[in-house]
N, CA and C atoms as an extended XYZ file, in Angstrom:
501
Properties=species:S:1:pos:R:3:atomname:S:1:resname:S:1:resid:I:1 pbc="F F F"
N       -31.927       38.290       86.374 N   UNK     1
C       -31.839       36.916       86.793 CA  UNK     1
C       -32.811       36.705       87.950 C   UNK     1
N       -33.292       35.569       88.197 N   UNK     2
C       -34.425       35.274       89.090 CA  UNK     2
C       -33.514       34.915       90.183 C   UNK     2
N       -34.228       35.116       91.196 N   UNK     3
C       -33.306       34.320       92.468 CA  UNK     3
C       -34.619       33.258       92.688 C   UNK     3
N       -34.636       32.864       93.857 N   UNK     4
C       -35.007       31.371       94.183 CA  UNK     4
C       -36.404       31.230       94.589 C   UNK     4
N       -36.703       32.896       95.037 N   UNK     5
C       -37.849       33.608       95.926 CA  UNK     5
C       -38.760       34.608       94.720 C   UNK     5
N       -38.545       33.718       93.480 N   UNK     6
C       -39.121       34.891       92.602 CA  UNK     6
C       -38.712       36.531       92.157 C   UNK     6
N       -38.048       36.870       93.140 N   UNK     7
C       -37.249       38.283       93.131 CA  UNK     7
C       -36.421       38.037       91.978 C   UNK     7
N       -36.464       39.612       90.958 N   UNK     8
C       -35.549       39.959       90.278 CA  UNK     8
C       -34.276       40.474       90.510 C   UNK     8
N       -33.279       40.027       90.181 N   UNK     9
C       -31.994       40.731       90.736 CA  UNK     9
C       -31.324       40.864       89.454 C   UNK     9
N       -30.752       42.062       89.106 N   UNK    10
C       -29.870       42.394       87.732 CA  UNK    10
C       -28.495       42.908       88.259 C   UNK    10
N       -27.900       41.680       87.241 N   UNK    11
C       -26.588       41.940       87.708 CA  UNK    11
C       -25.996       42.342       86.167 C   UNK    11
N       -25.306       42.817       86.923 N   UNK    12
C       -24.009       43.698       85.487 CA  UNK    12
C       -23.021       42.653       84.914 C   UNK    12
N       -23.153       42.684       83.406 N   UNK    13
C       -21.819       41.457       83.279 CA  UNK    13
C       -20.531       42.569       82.987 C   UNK    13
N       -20.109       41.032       83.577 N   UNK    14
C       -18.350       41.563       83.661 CA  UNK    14
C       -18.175       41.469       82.150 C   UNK    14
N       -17.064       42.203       81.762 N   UNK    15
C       -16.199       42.486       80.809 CA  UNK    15
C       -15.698       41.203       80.630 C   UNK    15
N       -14.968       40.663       81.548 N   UNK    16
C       -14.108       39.428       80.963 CA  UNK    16
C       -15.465       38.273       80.746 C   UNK    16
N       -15.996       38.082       81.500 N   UNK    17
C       -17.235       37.097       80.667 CA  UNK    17
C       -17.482       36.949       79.575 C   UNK    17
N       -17.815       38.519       79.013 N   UNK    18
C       -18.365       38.527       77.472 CA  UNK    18
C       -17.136       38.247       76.619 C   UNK    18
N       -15.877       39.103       77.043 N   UNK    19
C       -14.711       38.553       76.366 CA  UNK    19
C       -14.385       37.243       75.935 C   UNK    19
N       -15.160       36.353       77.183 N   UNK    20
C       -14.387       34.604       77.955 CA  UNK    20
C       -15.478       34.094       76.718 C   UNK    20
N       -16.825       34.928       76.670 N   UNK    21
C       -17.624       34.125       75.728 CA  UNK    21
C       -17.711       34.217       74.513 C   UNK    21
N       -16.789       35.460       73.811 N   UNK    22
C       -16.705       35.639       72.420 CA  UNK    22
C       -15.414       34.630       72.257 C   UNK    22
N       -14.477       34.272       72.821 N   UNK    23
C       -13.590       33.579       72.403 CA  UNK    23
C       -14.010       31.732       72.427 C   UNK    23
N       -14.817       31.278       73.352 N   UNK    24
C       -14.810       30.485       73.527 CA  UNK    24
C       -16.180       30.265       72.168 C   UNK    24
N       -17.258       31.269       71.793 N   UNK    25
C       -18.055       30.857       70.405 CA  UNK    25
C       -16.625       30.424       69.169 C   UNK    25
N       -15.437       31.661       69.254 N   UNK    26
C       -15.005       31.415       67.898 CA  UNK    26
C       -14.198       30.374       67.970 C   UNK    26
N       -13.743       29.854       69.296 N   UNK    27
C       -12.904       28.686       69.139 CA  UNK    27
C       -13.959       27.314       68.730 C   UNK    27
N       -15.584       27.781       69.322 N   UNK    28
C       -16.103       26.461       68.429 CA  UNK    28
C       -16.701       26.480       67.245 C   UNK    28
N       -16.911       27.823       66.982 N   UNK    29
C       -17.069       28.003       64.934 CA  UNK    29
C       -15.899       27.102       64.481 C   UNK    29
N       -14.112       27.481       65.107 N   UNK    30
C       -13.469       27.075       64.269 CA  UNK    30
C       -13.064       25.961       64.382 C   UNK    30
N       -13.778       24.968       65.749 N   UNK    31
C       -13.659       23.741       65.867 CA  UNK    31
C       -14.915       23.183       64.675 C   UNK    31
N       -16.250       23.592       64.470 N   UNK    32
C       -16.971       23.580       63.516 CA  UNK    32
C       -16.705       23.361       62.059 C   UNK    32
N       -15.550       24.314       61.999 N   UNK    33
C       -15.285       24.217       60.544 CA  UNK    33
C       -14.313       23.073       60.091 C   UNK    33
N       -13.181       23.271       61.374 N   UNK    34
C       -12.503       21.958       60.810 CA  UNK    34
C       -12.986       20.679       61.067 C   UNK    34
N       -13.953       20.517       61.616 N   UNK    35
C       -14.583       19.240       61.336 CA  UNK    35
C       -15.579       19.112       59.845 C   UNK    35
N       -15.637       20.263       59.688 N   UNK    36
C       -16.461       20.252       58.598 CA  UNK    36
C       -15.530       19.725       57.462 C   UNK    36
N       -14.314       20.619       57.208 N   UNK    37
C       -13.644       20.259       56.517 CA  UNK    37
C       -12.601       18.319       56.665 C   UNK    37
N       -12.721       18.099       57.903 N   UNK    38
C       -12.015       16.920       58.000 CA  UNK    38
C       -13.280       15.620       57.193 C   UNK    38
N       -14.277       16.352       57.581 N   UNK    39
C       -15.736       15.653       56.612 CA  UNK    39
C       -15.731       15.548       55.532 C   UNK    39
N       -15.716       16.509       54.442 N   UNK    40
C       -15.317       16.954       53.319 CA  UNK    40
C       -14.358       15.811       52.802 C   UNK    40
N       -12.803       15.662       53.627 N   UNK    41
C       -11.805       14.447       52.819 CA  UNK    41
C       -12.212       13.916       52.976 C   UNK    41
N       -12.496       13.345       54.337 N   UNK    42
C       -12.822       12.325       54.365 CA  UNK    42
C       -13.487       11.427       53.080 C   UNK    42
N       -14.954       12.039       53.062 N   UNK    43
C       -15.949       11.710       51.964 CA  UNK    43
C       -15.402       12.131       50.394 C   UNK    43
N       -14.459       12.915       50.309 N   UNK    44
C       -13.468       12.996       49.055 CA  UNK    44
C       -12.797       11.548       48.647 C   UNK    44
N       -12.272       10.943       49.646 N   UNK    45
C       -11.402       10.101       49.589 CA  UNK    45
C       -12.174        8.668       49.573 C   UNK    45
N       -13.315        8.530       50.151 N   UNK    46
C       -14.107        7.501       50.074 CA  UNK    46
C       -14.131        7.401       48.079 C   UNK    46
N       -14.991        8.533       47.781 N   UNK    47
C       -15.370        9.070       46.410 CA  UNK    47
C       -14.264        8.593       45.354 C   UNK    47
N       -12.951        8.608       45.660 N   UNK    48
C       -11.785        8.263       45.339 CA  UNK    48
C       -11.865        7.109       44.902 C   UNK    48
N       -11.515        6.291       46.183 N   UNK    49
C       -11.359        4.939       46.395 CA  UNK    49
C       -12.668        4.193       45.361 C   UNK    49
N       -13.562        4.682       45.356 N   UNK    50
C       -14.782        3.471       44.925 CA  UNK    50
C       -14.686        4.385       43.688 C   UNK    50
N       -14.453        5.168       43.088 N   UNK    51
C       -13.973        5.772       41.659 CA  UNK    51
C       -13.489        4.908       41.151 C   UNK    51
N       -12.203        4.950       41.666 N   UNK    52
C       -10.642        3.718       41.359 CA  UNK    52
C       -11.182        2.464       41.155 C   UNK    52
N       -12.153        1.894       41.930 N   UNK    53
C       -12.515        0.176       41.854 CA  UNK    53
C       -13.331        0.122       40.428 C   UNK    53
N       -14.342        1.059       40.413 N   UNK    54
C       -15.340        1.043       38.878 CA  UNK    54
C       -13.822        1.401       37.806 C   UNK    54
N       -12.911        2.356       37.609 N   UNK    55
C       -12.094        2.491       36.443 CA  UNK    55
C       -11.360        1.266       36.791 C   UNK    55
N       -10.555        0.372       37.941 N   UNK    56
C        -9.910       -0.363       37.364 CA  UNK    56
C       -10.615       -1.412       36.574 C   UNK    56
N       -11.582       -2.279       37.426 N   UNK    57
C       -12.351       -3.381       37.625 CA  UNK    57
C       -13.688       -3.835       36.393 C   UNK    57
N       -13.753       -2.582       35.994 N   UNK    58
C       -15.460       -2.787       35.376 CA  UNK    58
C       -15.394       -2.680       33.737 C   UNK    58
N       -16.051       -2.482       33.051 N   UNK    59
C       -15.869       -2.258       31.330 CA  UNK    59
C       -16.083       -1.130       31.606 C   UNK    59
N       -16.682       -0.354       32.654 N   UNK    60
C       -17.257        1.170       32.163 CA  UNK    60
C       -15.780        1.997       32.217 C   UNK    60
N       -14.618        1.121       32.678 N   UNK    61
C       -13.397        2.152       33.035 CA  UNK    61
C       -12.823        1.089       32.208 C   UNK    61
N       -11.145        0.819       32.592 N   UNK    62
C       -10.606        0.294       31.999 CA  UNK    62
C       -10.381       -1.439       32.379 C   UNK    62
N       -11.155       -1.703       32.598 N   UNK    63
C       -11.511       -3.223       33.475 CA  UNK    63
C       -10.796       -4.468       32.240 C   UNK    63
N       -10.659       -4.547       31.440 N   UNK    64
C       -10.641       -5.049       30.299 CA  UNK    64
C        -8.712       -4.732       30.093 C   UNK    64
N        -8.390       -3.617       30.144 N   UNK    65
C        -6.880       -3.507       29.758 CA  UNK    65
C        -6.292       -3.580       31.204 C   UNK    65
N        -6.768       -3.848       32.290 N   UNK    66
C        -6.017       -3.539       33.364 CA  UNK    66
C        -6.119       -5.280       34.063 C   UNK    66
N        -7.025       -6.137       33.405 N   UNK    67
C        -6.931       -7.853       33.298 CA  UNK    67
C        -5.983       -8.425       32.216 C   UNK    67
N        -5.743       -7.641       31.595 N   UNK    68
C        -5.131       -8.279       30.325 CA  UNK    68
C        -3.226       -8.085       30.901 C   UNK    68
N        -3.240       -6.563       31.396 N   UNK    69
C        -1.960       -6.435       31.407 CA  UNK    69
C        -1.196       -7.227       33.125 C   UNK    69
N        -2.376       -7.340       33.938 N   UNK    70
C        -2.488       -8.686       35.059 CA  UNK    70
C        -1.771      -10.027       34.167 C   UNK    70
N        -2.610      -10.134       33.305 N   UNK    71
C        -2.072      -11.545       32.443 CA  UNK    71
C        -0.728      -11.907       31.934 C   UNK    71
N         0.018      -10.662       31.603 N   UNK    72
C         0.904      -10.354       30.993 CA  UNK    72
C         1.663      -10.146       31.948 C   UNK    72
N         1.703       -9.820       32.826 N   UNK    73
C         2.580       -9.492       33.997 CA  UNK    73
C         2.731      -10.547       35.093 C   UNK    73
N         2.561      -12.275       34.803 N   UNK    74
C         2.138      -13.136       35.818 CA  UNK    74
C         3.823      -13.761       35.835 C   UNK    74
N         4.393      -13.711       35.181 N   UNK    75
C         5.830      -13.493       35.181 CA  UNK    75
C         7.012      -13.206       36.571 C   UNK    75
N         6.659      -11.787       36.726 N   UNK    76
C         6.501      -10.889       38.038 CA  UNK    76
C         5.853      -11.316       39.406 C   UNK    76
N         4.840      -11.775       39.246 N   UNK    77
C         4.367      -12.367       40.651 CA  UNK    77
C         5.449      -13.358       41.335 C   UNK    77
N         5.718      -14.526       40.677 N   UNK    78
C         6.990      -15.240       41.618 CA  UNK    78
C         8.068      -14.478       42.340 C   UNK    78
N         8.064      -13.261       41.545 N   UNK    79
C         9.572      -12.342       41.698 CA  UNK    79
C         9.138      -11.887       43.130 C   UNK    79
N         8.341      -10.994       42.798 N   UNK    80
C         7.596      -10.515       44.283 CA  UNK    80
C         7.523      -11.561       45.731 C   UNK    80
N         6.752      -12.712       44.765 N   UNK    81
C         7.156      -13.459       45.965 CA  UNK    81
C         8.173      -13.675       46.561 C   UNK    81
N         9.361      -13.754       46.180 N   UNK    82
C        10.450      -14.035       46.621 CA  UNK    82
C        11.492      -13.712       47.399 C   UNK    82
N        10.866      -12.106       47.204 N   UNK    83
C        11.339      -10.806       47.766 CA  UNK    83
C        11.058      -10.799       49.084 C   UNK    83
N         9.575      -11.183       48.683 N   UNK    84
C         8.631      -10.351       50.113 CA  UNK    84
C         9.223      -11.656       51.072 C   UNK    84
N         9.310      -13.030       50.645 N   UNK    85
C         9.774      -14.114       51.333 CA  UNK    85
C        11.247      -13.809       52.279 C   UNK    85
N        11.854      -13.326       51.136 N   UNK    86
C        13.424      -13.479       51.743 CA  UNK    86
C        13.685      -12.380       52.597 C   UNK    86
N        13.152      -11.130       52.306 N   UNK    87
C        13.117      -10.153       53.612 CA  UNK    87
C        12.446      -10.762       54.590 C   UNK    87
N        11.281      -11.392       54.713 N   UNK    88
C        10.939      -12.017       55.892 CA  UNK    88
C        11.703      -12.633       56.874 C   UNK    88
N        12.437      -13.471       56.054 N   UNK    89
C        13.239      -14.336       56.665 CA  UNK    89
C        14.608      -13.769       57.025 C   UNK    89
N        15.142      -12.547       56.546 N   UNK    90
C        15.842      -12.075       57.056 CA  UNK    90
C        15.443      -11.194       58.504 C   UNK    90
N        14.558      -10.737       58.241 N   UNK    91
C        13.967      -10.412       59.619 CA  UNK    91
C        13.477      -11.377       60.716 C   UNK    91
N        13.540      -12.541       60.532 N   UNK    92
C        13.280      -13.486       61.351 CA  UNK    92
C        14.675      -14.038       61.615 C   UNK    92
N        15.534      -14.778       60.848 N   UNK    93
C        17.214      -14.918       61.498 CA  UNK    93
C        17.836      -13.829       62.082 C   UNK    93
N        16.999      -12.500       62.187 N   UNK    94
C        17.787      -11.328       62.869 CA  UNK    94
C        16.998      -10.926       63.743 C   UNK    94
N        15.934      -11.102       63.957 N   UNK    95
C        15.438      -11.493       65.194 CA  UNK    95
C        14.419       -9.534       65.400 C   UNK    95
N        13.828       -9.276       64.768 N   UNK    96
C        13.479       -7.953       64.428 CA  UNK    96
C        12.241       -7.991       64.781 C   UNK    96
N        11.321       -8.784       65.238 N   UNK    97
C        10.366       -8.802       65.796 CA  UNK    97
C        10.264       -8.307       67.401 C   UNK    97
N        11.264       -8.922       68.107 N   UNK    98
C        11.038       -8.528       69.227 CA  UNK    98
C        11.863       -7.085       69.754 C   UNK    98
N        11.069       -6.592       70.503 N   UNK    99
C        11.389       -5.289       71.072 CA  UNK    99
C        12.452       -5.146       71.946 C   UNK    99
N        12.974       -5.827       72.832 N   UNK   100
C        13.825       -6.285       73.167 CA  UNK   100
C        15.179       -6.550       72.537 C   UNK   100
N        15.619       -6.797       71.085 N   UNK   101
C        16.582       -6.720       70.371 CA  UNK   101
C        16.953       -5.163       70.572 C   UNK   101
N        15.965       -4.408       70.234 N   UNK   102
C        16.281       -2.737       70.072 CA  UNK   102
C        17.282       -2.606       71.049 C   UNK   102
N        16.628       -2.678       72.090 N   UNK   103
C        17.931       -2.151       73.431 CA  UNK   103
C        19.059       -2.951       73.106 C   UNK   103
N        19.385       -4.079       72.465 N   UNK   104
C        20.356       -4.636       72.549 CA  UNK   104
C        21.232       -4.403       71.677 C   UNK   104
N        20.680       -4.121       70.539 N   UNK   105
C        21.352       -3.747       69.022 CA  UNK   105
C        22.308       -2.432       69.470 C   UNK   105
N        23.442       -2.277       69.150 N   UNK   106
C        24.392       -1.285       69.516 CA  UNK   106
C        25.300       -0.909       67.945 C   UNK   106
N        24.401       -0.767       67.009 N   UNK   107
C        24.175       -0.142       65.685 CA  UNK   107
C        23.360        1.146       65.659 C   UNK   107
N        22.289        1.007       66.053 N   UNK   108
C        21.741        1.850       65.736 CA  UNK   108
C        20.754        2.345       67.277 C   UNK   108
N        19.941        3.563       67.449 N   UNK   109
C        19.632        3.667       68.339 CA  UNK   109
C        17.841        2.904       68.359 C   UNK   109
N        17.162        3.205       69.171 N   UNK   110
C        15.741        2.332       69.696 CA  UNK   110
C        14.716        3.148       68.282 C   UNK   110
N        14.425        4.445       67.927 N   UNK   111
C        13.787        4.728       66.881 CA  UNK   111
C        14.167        4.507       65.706 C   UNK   111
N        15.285        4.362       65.626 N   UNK   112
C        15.780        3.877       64.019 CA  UNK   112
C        15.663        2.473       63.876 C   UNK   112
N        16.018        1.467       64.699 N   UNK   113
C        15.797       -0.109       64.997 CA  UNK   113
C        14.012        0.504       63.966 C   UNK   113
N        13.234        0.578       64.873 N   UNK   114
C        11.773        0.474       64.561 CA  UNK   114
C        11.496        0.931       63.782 C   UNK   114
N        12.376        2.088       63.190 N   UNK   115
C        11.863        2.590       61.516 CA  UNK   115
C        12.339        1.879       60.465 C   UNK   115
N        13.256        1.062       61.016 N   UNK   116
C        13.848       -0.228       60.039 CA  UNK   116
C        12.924       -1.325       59.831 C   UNK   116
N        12.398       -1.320       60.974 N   UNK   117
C        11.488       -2.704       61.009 CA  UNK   117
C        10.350       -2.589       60.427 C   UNK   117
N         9.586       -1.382       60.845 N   UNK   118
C         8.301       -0.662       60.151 CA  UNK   118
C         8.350       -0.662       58.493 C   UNK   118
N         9.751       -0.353       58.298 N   UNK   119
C        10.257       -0.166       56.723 CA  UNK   119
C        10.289       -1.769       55.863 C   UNK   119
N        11.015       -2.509       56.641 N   UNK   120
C        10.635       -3.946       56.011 CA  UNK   120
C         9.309       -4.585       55.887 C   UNK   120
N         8.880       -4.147       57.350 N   UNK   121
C         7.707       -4.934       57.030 CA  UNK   121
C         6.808       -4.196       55.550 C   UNK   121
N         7.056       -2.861       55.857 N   UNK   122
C         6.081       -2.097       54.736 CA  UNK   122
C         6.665       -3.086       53.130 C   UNK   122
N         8.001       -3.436       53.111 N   UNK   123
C         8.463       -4.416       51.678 CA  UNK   123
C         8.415       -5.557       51.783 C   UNK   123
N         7.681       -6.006       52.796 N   UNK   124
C         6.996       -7.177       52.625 CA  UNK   124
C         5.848       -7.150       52.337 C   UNK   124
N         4.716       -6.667       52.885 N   UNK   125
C         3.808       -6.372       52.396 CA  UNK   125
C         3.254       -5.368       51.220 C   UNK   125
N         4.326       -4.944       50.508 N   UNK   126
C         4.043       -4.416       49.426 CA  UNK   126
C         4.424       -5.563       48.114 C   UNK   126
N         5.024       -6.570       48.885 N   UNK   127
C         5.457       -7.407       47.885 CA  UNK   127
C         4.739       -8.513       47.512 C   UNK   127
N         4.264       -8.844       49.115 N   UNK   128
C         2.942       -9.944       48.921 CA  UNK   128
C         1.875       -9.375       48.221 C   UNK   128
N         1.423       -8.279       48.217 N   UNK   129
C         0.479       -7.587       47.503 CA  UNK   129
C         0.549       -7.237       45.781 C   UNK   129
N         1.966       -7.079       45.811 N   UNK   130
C         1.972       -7.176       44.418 CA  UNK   130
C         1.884       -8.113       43.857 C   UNK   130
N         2.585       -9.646       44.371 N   UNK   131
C         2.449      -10.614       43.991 CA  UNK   131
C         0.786      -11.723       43.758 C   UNK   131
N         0.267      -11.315       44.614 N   UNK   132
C        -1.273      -11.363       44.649 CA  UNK   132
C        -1.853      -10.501       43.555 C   UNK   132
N        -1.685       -9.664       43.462 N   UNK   133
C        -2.366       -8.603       42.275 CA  UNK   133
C        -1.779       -9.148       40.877 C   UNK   133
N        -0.890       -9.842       40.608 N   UNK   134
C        -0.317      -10.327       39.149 CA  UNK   134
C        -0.504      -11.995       38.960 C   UNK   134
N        -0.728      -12.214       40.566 N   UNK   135
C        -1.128      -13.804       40.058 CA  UNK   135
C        -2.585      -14.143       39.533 C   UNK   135
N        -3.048      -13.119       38.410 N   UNK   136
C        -4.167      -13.193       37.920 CA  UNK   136
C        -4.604      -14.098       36.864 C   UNK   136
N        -3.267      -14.775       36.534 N   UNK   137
C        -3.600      -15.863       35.396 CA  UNK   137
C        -3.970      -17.259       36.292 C   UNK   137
N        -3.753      -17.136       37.661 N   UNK   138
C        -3.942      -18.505       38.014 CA  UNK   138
C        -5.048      -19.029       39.324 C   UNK   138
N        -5.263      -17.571       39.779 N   UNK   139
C        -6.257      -16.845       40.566 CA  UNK   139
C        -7.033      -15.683       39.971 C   UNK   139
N        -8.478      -15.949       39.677 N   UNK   140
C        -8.369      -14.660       38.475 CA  UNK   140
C        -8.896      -13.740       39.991 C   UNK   140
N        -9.568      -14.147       41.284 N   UNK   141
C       -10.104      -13.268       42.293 CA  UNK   141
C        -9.079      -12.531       42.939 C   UNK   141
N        -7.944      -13.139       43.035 N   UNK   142
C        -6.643      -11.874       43.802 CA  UNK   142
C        -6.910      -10.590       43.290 C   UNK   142
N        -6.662      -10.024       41.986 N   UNK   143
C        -6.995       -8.588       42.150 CA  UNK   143
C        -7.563       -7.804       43.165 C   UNK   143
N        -9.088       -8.831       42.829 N   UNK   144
C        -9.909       -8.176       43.458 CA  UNK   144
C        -9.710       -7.765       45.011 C   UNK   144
N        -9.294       -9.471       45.613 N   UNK   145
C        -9.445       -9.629       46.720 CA  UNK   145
C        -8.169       -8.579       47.610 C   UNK   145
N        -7.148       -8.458       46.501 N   UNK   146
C        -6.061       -7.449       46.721 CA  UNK   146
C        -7.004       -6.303       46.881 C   UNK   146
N        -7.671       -5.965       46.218 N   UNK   147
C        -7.970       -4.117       46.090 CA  UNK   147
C        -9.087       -4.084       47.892 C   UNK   147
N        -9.656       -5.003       47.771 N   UNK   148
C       -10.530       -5.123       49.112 CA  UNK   148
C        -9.825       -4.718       50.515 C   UNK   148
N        -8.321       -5.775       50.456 N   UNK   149
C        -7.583       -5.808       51.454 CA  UNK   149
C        -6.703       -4.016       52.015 C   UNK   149
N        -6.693       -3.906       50.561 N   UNK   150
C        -5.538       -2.241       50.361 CA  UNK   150
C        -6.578       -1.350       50.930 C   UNK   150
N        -8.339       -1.637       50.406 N   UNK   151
C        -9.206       -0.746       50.953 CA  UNK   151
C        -9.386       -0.236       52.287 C   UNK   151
N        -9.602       -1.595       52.677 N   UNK   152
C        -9.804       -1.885       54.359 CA  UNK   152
C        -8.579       -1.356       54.810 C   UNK   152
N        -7.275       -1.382       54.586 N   UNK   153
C        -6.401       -0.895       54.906 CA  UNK   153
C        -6.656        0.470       55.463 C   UNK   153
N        -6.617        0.751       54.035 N   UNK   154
C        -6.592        2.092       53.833 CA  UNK   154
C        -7.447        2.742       54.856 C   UNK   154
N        -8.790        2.619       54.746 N   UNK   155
C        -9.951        3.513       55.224 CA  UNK   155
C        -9.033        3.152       56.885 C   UNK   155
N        -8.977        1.770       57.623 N   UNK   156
C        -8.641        2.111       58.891 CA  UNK   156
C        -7.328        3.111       59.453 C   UNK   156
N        -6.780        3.346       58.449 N   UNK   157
C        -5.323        4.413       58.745 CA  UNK   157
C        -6.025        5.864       58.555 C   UNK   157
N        -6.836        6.058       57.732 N   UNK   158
C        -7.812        7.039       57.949 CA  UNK   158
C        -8.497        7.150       58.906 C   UNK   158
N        -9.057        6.627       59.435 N   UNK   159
C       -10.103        6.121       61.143 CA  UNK   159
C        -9.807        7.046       61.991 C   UNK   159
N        -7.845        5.811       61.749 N   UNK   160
C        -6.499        6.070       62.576 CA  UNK   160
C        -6.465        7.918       63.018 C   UNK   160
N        -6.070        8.147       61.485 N   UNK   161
C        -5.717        9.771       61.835 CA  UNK   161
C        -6.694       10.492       61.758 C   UNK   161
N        -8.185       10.941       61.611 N   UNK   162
C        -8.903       11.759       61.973 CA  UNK   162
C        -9.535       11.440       63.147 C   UNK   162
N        -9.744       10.645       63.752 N   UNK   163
C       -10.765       10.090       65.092 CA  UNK   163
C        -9.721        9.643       65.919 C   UNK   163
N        -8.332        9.337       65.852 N   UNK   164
C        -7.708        8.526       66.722 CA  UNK   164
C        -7.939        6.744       66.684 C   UNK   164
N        -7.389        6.456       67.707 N   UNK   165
C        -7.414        4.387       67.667 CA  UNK   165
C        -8.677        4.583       68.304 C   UNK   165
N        -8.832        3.410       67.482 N   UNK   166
C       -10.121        2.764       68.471 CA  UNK   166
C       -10.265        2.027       69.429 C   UNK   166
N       -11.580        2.437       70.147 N   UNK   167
C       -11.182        1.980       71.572 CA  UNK   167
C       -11.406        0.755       71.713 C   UNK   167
């Protein structure tokens, strides 16, 4: 090692150094790899998703039987609606929005309140969505505009869990 004055000075490495530095390479090989691999789904799942849109959507997949049975199924859309409506509104005369009920509710404790609520809302919005996806005889763009919405969804809950929220 040089000192400041041009002079050579050799120093001996310590044992724990080289130790401190073989562990700290393999902890970032294996930070390396699992990013490699979190890369990998990632781009698996993209591959997925835009798979799924050409087989539902297009003639080259099944674009053709998957409009027809939309057509056939427009029946069902009111139903959905109705669902996704009336849970709403039960969650609104019960007052499940605000955070503040939790502490008050003396049913159940503060994480179950919110896994209840998390849980409705998830059957509401699975209901508006279905109902959008079958009202294809009278909207022929809902499908679509459904599969866009589920996308965007989707990819940001992905974001979510490999990168964290955004800032």
């Amino acid at each position: 090692m040089r000192n400041f004055d041009g002079s050579m000075q050799i120093m001996a490495a310590e044992p724990r150094n080289v130790v401190s530095d073989d562990i700290e390479a393999e902890e970032q090989q294996l930070d390396a790899q699992s990013l490699t691999r979190s890369k990998l789904l990632i781009l698996s799942h993209i591959v997925c998703v835009l798979a799924s849109f050409f087989l539902l959507f297009s003639e080259i997949g099944f674009g053709a039987s998957v409009f027809k049975g939309l057509i056939d199924g427009y029946a069902y859309s009111t139903a959905a609606a109705v669902v996704g409506f009336v849970v709403f509104m039960c969650m609104y005369m019960f007052d499940f929005n605000v955070q503040g009920s939790a502490a008050k509710s003396k049913c159940c404790d503060q994480h179950a309140f919110i896994a209840i609520k998390n849980l409705l809302m998830l059957v509401v919005l699975v209901s508006v969505l279905i109902s959008a996806a079958l009202s294809f005889k009278t909207q022929p763009q809902a499908p679509l505009l459904t599969y866009i919405v589920v996308g965007t969804l989707y990819f940001t809950l992905m974001r979510i869990r490999f990168f964290g929220k955004p800032d």
